[in-house]
C-alpha positions in Angstrom: 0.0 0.0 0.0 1.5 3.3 -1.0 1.3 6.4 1.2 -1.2 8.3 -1.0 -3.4 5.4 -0.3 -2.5 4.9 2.9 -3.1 8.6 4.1 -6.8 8.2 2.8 -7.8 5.4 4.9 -6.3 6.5 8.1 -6.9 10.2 7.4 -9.2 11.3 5.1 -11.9 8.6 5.7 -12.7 9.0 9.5 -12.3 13.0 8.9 -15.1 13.3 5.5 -17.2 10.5 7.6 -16.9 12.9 10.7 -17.8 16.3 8.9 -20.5 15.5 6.1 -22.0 13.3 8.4 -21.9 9.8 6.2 -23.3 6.8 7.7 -21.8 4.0 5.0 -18.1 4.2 4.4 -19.0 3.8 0.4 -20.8 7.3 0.5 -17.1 9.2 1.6 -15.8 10.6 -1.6 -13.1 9.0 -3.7 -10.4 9.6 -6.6 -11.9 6.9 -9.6 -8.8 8.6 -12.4 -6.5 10.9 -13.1 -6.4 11.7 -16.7 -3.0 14.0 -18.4 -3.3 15.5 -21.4 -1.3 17.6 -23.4 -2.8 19.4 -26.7 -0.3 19.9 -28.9 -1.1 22.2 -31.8 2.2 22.1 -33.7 2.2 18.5 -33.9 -0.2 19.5 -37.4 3.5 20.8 -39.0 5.9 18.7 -37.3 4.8 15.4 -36.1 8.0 15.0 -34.1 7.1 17.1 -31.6 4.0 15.3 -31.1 6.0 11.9 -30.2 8.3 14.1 -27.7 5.2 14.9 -25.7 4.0 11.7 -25.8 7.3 10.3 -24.7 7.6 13.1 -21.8 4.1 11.7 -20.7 5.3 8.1 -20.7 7.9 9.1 -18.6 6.2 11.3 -16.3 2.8 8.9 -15.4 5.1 5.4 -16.5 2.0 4.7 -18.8 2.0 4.6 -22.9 -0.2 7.4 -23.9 -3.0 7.2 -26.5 -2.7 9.5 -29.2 -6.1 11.9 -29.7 -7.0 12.8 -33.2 -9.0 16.3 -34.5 -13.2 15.8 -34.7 -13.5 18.5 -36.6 -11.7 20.7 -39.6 -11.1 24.1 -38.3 -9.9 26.0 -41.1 -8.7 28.8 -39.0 -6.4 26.7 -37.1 -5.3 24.9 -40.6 -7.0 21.9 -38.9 -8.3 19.2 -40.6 -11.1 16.1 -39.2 -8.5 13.2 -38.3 -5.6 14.9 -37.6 -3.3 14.0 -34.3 -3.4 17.1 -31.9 -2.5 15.6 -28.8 -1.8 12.7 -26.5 -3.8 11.7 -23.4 -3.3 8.9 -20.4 -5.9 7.5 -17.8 -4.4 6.5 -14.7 -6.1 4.1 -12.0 -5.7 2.8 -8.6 -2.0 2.5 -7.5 -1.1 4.6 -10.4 -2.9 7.1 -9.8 -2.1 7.1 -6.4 1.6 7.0 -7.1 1.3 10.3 -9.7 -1.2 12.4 -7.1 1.5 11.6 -4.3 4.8 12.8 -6.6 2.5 15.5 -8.2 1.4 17.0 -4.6 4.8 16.4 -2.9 7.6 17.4 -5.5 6.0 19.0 -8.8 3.4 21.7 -7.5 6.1 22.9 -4.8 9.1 23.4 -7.8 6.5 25.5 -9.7 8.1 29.2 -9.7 6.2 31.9 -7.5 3.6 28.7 -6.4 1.7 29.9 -3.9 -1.2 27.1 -4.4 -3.9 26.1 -6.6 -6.8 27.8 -7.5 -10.4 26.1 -5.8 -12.4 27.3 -8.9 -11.2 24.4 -11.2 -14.1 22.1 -10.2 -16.8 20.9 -11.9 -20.8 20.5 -10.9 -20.2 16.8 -10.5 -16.9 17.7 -7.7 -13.8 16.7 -10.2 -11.0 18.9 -10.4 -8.8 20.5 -13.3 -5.4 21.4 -13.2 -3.2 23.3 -15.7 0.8 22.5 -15.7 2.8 25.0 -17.3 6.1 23.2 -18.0 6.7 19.5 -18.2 10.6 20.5 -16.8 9.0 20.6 -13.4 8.8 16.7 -13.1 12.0 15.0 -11.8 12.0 12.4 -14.0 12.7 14.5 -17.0 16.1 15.1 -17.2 17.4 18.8 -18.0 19.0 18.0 -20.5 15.9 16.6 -22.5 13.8 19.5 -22.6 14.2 21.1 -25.7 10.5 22.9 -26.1 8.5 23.4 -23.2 5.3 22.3 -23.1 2.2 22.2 -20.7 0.0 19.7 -19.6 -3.6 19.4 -18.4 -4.6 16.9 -15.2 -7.9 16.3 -14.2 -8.8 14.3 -11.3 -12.0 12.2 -11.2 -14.0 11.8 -8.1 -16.9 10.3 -6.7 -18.0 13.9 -4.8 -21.4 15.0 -5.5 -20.7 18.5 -5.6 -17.4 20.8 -5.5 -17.3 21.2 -1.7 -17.1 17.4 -0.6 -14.1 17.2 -3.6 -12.3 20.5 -2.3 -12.3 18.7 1.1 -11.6 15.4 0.0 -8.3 17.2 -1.9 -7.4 19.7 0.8 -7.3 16.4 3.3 -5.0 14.9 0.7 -2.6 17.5 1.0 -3.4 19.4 -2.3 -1.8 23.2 -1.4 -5.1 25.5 -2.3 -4.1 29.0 -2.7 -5.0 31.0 0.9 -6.9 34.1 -0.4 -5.3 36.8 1.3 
């Protein structure tokens, strides 16, 4: 059992149970996924970069990513229906338990100026949406391997009903929310 997991049993469990007032330990909120994504609009002139992000997202979540084609031609964006445009990964159980610990713990603390994450990224249905701004910011990407920067977009899946139970549920996990000042 990792810590991530761990944490939520001994933690997180007995304190949502104790505050929303659940009487079954199946209605206390849980993380189902974590899904990274990165869109990568260039990849439309120079597919190369496309298999760099992919490979930086193999490396980061130790998954193989699934490449995401276009739905629709956009003419504007010199887009055309079928087209690769980014990459995407689902993570699940240990997984995702092993990328929420490394992204709490190391990534979102070596972000420059960090001085949390915003609570408006939820949804109605209580999941959560993050923005990364640079890959560099994971320790398992060497320096050296760089070359062009490029974001990535994680969104965590819960069983909340509604953003306040998945605020909670995060903020008990150790997720640094920004203190409004």
């Amino acid at each position: 059992m990792n810590r991530f997991n761990e944490k939520y049993k001994k933690v997180v469990v007995p304190a949502l149970t104790q505050e929303f007032k659940y009487t079954n330990s199946h209605q206390v909120p849980r993380i189902v996924k974590v899904v990274v994504s990165a869109g990568v609009g260039r990849a439309v002139s120079d597919a190369k970069h496309l298999d760099a992000v992919a490979e930086t997202i193999a490396k980061v979540t130790a998954q193989h990513p699934v490449t995401t084609v276009a739905r629709k031609s956009i003419a504007s964006f010199k887009l055309r229906e079928g087209n690769l445009v980014g990459t995407t990964v689902t993570l699940r159980g240990e997984r995702a338990d092993e990328f929420l610990d490394l992204l709490v713990g190391v990534v979102l603390p070596r972000i420059r100026d960090f001085r949390g994450i915003s609570d408006t990224a939820f949804d109605a249905h209580g999941n959560y949406s993050l923005g990364l701004p640079d890959h560099g910011i994971f320790p398992q990407i060497p320096f050296e391997d760089i070359g062009t920067a490029h974001g990535m977009q994680v969104n965590i899946v819960t069983t909340a009903k509604n953003a306040v139970e998945s605020k909670r549920l995060l903020q008990l996990m150790g997720f640094p929310f920004r203190k409004d000042a």
